[in-house]
PDB file of the backbone (N, CA, C, O) and the ligand in Angstrom, with CONECT records:
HET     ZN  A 101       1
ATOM      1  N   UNK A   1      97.196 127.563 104.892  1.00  0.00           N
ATOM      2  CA  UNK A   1      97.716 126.290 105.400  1.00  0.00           C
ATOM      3  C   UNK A   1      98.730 125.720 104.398  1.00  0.00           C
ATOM      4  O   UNK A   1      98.473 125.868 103.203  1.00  0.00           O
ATOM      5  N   UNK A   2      99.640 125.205 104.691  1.00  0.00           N
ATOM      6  CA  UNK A   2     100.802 124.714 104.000  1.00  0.00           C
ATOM      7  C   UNK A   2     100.557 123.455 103.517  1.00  0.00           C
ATOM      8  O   UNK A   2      99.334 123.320 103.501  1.00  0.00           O
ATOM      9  N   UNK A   3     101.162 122.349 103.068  1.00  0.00           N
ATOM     10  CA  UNK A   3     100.373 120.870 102.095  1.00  0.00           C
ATOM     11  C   UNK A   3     101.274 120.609 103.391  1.00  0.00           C
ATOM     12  O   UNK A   3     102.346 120.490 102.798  1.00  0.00           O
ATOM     13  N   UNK A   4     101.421 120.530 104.000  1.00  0.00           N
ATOM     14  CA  UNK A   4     102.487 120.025 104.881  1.00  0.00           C
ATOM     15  C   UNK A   4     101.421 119.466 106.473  1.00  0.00           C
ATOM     16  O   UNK A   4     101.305 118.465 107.180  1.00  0.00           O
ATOM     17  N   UNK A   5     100.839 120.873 106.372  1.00  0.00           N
ATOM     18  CA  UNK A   5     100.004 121.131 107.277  1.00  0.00           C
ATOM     19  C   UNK A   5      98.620 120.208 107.069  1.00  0.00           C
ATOM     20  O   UNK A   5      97.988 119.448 107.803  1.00  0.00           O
ATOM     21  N   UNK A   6      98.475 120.680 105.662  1.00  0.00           N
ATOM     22  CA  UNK A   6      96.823 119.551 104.948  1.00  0.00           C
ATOM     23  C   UNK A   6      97.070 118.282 104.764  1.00  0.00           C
ATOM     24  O   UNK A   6      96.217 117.395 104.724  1.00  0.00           O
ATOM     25  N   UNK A   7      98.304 118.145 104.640  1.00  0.00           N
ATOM     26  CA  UNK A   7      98.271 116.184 104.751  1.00  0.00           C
ATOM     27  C   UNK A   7      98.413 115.900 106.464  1.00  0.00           C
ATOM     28  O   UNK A   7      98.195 114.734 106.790  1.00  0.00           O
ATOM     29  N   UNK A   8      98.697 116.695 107.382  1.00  0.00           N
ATOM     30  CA  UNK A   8      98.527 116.055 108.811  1.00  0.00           C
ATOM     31  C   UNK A   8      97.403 116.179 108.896  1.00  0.00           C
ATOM     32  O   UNK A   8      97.074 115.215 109.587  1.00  0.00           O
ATOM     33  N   UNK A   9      96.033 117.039 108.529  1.00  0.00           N
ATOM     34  CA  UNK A   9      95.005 117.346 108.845  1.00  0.00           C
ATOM     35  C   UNK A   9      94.416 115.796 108.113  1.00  0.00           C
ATOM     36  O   UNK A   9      93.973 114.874 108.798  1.00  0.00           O
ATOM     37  N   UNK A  10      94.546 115.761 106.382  1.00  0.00           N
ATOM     38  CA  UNK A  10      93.713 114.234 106.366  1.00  0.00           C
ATOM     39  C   UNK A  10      94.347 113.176 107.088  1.00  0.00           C
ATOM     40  O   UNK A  10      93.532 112.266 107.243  1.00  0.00           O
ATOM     41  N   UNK A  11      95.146 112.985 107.453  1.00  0.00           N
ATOM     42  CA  UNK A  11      95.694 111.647 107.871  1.00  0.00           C
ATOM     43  C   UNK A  11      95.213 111.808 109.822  1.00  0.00           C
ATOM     44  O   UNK A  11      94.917 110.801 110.466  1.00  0.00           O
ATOM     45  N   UNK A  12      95.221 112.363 110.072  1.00  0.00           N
ATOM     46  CA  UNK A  12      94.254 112.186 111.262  1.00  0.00           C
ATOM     47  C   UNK A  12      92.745 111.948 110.770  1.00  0.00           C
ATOM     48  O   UNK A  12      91.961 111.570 111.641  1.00  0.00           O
ATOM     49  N   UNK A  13      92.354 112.091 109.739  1.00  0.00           N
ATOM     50  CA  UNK A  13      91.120 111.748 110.153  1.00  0.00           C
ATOM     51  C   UNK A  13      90.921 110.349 108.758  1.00  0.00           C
ATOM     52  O   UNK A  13      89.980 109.561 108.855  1.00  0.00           O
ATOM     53  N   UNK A  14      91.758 110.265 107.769  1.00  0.00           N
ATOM     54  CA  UNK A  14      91.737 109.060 107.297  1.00  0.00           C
ATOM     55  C   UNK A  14      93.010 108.301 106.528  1.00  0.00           C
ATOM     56  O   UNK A  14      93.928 108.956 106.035  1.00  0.00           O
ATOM     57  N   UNK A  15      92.968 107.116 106.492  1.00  0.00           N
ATOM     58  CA  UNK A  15      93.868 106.244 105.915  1.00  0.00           C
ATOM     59  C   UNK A  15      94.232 106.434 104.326  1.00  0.00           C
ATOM     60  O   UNK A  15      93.498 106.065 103.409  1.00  0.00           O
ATOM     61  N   UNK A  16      95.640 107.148 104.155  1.00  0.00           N
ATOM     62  CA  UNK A  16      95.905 107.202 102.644  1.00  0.00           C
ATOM     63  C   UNK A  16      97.028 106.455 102.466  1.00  0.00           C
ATOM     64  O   UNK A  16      97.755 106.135 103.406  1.00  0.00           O
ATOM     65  N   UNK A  17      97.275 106.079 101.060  1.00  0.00           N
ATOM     66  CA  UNK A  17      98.719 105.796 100.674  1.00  0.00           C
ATOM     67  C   UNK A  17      99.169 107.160 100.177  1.00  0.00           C
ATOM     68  O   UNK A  17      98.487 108.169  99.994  1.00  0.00           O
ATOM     69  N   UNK A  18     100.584 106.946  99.985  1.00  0.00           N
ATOM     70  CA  UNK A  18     101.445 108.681  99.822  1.00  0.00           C
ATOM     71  C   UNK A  18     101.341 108.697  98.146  1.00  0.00           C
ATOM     72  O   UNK A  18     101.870 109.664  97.599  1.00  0.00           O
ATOM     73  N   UNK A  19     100.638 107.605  97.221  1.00  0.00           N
ATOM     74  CA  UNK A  19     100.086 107.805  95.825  1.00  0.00           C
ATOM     75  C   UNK A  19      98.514 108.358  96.056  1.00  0.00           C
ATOM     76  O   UNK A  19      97.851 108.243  95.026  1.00  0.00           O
ATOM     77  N   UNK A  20      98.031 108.735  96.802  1.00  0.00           N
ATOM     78  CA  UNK A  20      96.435 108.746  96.520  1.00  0.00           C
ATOM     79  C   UNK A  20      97.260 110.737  97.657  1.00  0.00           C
ATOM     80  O   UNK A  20      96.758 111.832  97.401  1.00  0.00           O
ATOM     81  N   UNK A  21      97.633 110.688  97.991  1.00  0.00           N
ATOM     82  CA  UNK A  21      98.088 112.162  98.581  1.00  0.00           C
ATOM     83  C   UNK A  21      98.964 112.495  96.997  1.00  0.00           C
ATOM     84  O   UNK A  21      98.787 113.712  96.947  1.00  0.00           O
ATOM     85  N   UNK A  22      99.391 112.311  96.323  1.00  0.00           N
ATOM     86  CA  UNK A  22      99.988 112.676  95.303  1.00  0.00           C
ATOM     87  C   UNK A  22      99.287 113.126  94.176  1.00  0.00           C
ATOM     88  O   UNK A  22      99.492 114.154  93.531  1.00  0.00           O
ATOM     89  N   UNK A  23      98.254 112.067  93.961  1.00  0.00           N
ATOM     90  CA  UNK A  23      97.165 112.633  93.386  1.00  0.00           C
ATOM     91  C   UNK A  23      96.516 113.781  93.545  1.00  0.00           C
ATOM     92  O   UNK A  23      96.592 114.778  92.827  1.00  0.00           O
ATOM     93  N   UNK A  24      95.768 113.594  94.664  1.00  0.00           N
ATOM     94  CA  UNK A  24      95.029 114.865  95.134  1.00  0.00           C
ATOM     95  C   UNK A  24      95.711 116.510  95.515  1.00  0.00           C
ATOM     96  O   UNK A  24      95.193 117.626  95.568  1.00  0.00           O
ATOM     97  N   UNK A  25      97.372 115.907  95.775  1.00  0.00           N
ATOM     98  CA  UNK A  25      97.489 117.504  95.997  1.00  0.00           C
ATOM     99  C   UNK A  25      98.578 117.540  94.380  1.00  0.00           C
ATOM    100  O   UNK A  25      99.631 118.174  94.322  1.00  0.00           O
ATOM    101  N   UNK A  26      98.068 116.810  93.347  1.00  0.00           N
ATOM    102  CA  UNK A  26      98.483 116.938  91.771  1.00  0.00           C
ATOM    103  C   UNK A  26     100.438 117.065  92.380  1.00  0.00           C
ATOM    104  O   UNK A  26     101.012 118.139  92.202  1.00  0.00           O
ATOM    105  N   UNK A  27     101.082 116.064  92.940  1.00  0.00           N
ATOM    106  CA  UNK A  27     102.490 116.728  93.045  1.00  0.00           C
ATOM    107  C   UNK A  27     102.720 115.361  92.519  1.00  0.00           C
ATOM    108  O   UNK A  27     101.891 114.565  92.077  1.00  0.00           O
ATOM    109  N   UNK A  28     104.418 115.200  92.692  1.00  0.00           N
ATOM    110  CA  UNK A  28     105.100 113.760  92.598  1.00  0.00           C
ATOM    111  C   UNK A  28     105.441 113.528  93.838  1.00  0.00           C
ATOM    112  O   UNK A  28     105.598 114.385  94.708  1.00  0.00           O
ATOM    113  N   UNK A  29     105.629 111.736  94.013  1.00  0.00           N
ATOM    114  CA  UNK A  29     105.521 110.830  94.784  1.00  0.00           C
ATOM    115  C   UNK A  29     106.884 111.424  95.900  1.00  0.00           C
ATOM    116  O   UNK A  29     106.824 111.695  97.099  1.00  0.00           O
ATOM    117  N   UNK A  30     107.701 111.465  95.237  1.00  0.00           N
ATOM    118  CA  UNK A  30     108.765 111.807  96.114  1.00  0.00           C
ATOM    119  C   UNK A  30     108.597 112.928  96.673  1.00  0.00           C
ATOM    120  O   UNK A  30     109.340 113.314  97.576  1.00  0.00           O
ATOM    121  N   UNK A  31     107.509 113.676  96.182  1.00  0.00           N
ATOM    122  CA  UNK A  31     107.838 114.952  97.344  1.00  0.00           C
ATOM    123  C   UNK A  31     106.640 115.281  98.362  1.00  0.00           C
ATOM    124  O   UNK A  31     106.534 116.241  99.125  1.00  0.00           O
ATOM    125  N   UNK A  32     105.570 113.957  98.100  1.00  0.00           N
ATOM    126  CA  UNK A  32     104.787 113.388  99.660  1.00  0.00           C
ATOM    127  C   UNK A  32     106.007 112.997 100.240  1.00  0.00           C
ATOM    128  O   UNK A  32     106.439 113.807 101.060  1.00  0.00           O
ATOM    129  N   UNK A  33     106.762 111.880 100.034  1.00  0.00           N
ATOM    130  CA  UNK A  33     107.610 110.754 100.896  1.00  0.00           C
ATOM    131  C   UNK A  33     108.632 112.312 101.300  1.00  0.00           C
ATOM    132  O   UNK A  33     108.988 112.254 102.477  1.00  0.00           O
ATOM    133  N   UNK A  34     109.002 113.267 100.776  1.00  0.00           N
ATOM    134  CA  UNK A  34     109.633 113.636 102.339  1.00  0.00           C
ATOM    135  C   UNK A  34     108.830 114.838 103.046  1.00  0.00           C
ATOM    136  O   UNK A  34     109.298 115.711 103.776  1.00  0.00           O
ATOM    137  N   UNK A  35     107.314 114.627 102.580  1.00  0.00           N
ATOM    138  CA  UNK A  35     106.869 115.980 102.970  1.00  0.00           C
ATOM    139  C   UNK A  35     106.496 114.598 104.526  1.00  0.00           C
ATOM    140  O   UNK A  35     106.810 114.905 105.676  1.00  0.00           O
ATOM    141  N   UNK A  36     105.818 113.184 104.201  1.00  0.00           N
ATOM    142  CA  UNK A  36     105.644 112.378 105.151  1.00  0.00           C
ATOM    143  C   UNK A  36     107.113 112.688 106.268  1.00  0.00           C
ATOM    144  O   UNK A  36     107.157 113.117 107.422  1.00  0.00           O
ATOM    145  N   UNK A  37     108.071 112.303 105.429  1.00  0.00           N
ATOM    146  CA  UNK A  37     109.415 112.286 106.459  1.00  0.00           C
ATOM    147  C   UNK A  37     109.251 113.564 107.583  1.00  0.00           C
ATOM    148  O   UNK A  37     109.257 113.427 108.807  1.00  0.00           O
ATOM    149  N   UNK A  38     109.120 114.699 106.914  1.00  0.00           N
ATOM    150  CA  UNK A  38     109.382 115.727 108.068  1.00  0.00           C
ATOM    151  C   UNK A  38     107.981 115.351 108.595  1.00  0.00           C
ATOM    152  O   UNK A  38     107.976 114.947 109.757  1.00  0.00           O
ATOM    153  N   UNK A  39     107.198 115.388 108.178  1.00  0.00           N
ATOM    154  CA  UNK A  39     105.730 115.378 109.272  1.00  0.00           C
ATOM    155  C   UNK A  39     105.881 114.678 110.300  1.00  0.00           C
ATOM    156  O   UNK A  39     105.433 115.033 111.391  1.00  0.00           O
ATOM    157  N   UNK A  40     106.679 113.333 110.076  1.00  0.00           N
ATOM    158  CA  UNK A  40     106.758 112.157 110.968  1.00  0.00           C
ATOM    159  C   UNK A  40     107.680 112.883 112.431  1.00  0.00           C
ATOM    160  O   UNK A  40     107.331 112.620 113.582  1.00  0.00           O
ATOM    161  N   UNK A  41     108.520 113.533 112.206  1.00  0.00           N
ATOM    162  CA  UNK A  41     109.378 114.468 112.931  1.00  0.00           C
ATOM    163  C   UNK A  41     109.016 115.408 113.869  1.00  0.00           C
ATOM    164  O   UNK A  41     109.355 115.655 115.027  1.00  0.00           O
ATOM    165  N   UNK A  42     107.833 116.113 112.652  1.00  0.00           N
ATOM    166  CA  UNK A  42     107.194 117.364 113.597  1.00  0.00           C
ATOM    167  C   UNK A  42     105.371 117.063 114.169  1.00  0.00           C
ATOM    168  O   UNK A  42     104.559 117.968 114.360  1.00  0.00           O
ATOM    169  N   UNK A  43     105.183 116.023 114.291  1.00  0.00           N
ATOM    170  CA  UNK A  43     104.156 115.745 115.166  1.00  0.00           C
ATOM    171  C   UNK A  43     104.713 115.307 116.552  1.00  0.00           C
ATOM    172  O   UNK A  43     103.824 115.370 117.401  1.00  0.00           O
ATOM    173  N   UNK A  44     105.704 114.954 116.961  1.00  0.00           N
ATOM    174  CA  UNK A  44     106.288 114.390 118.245  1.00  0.00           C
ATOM    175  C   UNK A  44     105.552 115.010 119.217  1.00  0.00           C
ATOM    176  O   UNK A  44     105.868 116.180 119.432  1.00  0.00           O
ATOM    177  N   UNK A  45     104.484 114.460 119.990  1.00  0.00           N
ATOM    178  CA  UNK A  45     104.649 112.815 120.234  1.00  0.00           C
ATOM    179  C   UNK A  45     104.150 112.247 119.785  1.00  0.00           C
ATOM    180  O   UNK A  45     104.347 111.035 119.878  1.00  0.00           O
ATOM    181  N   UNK A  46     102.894 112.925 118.782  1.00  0.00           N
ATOM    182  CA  UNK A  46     101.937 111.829 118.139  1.00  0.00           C
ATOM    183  C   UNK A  46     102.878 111.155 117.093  1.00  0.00           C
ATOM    184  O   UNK A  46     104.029 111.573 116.971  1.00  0.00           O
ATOM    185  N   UNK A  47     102.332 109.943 116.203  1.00  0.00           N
ATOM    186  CA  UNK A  47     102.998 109.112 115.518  1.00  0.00           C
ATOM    187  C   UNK A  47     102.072 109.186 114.282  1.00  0.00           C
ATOM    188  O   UNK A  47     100.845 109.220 114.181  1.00  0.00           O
ATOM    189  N   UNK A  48     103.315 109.203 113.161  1.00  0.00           N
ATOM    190  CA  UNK A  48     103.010 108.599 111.941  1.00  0.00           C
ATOM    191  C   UNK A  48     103.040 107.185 111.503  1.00  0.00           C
ATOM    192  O   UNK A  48     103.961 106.531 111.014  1.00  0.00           O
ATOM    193  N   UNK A  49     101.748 106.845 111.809  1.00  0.00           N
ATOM    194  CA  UNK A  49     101.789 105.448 111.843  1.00  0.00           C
ATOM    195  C   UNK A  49     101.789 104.708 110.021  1.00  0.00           C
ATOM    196  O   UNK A  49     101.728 105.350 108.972  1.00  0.00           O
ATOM    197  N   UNK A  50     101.863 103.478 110.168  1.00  0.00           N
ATOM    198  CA  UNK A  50     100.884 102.598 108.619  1.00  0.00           C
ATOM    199  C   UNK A  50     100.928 101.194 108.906  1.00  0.00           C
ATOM    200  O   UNK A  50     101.605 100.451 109.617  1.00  0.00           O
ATOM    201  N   UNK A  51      99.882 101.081 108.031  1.00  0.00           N
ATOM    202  CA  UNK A  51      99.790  99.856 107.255  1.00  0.00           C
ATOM    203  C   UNK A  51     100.574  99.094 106.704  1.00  0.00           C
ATOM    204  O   UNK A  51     100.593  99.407 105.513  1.00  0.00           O
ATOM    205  N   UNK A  52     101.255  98.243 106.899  1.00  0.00           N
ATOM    206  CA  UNK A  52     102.084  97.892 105.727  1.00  0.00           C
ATOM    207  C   UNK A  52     101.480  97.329 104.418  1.00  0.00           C
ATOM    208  O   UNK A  52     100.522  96.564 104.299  1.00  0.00           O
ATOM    209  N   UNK A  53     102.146  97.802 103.608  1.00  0.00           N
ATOM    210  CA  UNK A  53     101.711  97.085 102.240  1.00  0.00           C
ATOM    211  C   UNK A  53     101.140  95.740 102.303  1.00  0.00           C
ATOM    212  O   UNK A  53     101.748  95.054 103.125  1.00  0.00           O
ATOM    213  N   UNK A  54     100.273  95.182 101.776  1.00  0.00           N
ATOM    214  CA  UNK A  54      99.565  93.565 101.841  1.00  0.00           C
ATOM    215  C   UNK A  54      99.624  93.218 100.410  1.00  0.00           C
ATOM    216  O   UNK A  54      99.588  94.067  99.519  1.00  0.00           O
ATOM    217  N   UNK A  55      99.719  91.911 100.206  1.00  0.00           N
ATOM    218  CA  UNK A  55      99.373  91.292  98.750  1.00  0.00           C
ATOM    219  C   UNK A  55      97.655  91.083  98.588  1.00  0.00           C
ATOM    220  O   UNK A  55      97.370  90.567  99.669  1.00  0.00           O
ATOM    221  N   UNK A  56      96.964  91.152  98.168  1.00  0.00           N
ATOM    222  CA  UNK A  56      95.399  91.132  98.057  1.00  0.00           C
ATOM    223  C   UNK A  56      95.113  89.749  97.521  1.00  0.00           C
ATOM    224  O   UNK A  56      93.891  89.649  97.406  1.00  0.00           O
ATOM    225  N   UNK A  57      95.516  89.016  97.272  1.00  0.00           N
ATOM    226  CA  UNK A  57      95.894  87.616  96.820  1.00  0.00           C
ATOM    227  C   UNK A  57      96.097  86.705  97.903  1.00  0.00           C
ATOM    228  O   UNK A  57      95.144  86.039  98.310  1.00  0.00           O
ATOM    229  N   UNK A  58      97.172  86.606  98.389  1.00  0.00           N
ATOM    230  CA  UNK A  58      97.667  85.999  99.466  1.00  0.00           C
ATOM    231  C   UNK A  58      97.596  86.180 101.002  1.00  0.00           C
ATOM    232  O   UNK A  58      97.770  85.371 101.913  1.00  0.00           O
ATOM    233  N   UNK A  59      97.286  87.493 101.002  1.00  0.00           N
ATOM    234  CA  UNK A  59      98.064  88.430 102.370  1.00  0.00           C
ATOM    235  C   UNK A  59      98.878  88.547 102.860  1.00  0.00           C
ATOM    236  O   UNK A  59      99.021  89.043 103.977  1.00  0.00           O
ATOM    237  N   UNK A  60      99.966  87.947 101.873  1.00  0.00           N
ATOM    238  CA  UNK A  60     101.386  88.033 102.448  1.00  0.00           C
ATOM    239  C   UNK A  60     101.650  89.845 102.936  1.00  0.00           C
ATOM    240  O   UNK A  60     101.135  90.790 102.339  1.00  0.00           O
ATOM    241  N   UNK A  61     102.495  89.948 104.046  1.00  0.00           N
ATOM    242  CA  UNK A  61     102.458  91.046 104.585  1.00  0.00           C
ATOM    243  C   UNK A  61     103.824  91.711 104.344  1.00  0.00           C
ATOM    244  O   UNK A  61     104.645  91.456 105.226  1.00  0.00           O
ATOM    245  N   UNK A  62     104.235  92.471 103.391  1.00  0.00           N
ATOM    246  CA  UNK A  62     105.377  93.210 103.518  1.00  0.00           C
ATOM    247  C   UNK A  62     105.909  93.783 105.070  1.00  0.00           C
ATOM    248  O   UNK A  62     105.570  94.826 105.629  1.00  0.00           O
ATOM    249  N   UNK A  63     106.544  93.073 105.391  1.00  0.00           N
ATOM    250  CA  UNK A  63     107.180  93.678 106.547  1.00  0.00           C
ATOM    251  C   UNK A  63     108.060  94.933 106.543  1.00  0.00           C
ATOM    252  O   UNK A  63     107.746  95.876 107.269  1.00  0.00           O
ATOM    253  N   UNK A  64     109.116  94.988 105.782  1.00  0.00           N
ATOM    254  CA  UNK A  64     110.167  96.056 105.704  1.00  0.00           C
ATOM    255  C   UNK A  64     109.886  96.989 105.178  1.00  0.00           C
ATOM    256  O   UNK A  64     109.461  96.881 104.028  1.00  0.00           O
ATOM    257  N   UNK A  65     110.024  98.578 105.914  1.00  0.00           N
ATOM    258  CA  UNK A  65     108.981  99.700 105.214  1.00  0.00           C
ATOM    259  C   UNK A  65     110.340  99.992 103.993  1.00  0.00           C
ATOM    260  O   UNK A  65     111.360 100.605 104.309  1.00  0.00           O
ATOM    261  N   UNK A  66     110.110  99.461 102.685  1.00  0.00           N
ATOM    262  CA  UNK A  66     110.642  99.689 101.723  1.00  0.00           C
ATOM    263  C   UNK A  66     110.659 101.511 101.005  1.00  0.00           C
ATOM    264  O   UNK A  66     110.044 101.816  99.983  1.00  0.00           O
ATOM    265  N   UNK A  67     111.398 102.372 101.732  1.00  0.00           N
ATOM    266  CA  UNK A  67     110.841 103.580 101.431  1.00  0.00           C
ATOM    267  C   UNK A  67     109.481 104.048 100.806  1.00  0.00           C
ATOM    268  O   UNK A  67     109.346 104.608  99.718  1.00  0.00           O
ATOM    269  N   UNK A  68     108.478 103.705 101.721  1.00  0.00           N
ATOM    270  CA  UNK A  68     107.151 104.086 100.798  1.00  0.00           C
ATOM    271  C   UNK A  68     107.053 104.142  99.961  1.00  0.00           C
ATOM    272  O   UNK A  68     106.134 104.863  99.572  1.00  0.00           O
ATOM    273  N   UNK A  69     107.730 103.584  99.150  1.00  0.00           N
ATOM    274  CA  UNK A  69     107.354 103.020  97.609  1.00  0.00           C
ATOM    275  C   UNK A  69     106.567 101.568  97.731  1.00  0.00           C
ATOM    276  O   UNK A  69     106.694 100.595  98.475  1.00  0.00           O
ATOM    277  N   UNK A  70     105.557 101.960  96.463  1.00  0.00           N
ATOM    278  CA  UNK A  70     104.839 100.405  96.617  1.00  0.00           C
ATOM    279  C   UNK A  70     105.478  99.029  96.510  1.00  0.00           C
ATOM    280  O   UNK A  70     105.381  98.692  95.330  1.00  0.00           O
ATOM    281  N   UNK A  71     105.944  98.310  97.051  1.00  0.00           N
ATOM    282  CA  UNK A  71     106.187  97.020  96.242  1.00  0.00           C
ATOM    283  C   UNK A  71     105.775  96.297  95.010  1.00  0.00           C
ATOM    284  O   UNK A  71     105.388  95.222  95.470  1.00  0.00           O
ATOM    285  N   UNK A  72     105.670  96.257  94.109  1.00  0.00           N
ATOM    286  CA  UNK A  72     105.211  95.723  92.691  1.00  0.00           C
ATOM    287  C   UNK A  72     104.716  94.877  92.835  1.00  0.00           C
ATOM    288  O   UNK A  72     103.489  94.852  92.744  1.00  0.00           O
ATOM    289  N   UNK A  73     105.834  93.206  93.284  1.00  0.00           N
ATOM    290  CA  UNK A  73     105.047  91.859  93.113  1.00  0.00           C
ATOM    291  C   UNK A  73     105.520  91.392  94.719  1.00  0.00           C
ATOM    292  O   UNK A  73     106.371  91.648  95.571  1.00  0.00           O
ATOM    293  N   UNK A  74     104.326  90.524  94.474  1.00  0.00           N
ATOM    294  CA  UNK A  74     103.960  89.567  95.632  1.00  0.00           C
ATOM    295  C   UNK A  74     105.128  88.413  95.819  1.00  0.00           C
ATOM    296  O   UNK A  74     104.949  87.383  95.170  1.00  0.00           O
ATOM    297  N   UNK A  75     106.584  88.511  96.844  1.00  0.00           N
ATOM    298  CA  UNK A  75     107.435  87.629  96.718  1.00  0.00           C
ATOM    299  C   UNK A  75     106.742  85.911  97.030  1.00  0.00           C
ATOM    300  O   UNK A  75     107.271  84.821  96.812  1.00  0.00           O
ATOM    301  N   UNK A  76     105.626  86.180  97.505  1.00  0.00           N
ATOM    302  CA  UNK A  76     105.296  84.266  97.429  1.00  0.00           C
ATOM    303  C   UNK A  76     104.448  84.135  96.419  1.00  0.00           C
ATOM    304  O   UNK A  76     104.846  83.368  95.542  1.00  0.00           O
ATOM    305  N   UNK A  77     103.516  84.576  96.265  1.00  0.00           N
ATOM    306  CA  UNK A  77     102.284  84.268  95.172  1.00  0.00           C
ATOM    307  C   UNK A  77     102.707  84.737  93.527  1.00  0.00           C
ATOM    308  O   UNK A  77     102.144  84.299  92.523  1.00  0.00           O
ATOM    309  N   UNK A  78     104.061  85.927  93.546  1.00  0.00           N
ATOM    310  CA  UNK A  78     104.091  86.464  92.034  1.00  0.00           C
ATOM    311  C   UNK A  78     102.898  87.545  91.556  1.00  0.00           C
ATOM    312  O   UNK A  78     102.901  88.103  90.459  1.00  0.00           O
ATOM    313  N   UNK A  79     101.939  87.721  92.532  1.00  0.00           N
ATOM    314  CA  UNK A  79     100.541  88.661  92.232  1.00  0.00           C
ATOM    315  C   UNK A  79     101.119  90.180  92.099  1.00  0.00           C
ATOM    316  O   UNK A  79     102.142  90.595  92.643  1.00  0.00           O
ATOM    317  N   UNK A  80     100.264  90.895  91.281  1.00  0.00           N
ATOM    318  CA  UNK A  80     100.880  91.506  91.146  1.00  0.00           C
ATOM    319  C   UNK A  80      99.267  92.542  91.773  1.00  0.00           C
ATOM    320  O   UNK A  80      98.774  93.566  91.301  1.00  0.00           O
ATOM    321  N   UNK A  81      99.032  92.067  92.452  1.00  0.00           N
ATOM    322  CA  UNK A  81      97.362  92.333  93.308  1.00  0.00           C
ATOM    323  C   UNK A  81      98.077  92.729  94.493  1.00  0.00           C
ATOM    324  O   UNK A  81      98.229  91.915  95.404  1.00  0.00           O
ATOM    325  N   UNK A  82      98.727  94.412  94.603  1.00  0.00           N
ATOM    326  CA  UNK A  82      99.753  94.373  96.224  1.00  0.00           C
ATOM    327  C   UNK A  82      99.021  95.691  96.516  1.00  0.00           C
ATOM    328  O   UNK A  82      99.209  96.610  95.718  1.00  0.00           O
ATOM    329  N   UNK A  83      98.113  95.916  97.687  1.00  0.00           N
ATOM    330  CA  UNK A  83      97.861  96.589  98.633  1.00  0.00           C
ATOM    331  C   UNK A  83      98.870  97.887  98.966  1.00  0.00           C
ATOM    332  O   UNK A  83      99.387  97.665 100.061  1.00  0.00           O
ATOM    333  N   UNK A  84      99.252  98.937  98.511  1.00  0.00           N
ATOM    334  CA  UNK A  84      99.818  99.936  99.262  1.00  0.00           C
ATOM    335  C   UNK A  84     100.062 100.074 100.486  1.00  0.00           C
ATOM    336  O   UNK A  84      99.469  99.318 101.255  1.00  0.00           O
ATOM    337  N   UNK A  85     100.995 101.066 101.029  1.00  0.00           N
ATOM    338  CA  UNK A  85     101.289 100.853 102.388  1.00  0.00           C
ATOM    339  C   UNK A  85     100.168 102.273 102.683  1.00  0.00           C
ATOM    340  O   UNK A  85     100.181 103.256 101.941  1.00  0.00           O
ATOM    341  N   UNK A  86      99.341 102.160 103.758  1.00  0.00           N
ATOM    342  CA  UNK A  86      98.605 103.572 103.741  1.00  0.00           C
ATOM    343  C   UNK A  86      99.337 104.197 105.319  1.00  0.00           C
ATOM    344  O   UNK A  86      99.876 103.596 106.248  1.00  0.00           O
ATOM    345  N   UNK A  87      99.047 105.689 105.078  1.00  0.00           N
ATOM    346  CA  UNK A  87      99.517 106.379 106.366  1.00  0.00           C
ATOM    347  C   UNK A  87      98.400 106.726 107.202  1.00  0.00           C
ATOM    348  O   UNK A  87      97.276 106.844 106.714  1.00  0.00           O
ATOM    349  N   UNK A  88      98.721 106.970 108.943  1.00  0.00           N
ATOM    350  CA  UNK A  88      97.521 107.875 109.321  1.00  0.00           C
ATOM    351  C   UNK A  88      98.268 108.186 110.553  1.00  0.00           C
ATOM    352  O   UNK A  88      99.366 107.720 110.856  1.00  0.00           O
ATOM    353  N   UNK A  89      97.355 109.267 111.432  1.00  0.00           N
ATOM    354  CA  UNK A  89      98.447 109.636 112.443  1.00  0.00           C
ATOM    355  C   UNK A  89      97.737 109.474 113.490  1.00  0.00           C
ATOM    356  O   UNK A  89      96.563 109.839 113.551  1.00  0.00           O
ATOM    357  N   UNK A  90      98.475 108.805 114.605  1.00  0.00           N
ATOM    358  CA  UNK A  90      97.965 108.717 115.978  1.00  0.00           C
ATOM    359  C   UNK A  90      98.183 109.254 116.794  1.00  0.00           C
ATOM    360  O   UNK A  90      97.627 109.006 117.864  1.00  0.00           O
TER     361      UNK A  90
HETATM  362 ZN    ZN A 101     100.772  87.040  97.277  1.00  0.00          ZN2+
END
């Protein structure tokens, strides 16, 4: 099976951020975010869905998917308590 293949397999069955897939398959961040990109492509019709990032503080809700990179700080509160954006597939 390809990592390509094993990250569609966990993300159907649970909620990650593309740092906790980085971890586990020991790579760097950028090369989940385009292994996510093509996945998002080659599941059609199912969807690569997420979460958006949250502040854990506030709940202010990152709206704009900022290239799956985490957001750092919390633009209303300054917290630096920010929720990842997690993936999963529907
Ligand atoms: Zn906040």
């Amino acid at each position: 099976m390809t990592r390509r293949q094993e990250i569609i397999k966990i993300l159907e069955e649970n909620k990650q951020t593309a740092q906790q897939l980085a971890n586990y398959f020991q790579t760097e961040l950028k090369e989940i975010i385009e292994d996510l990109e093509h996945i998002e492509k080659s599941i059609k019709p199912r969807k690569l869905k997420n979460l958006p990032a949250n502040c854990r503080k506030c709940n202010f809700v990152f709206r704009e998917r900022s290239k799956i990179k985490k957001p750092s700080k919390c633009p209303r509160c300054k917290s630096e308590w920010v929720e990842a954006q997690m993936f999963f597939i529907q």
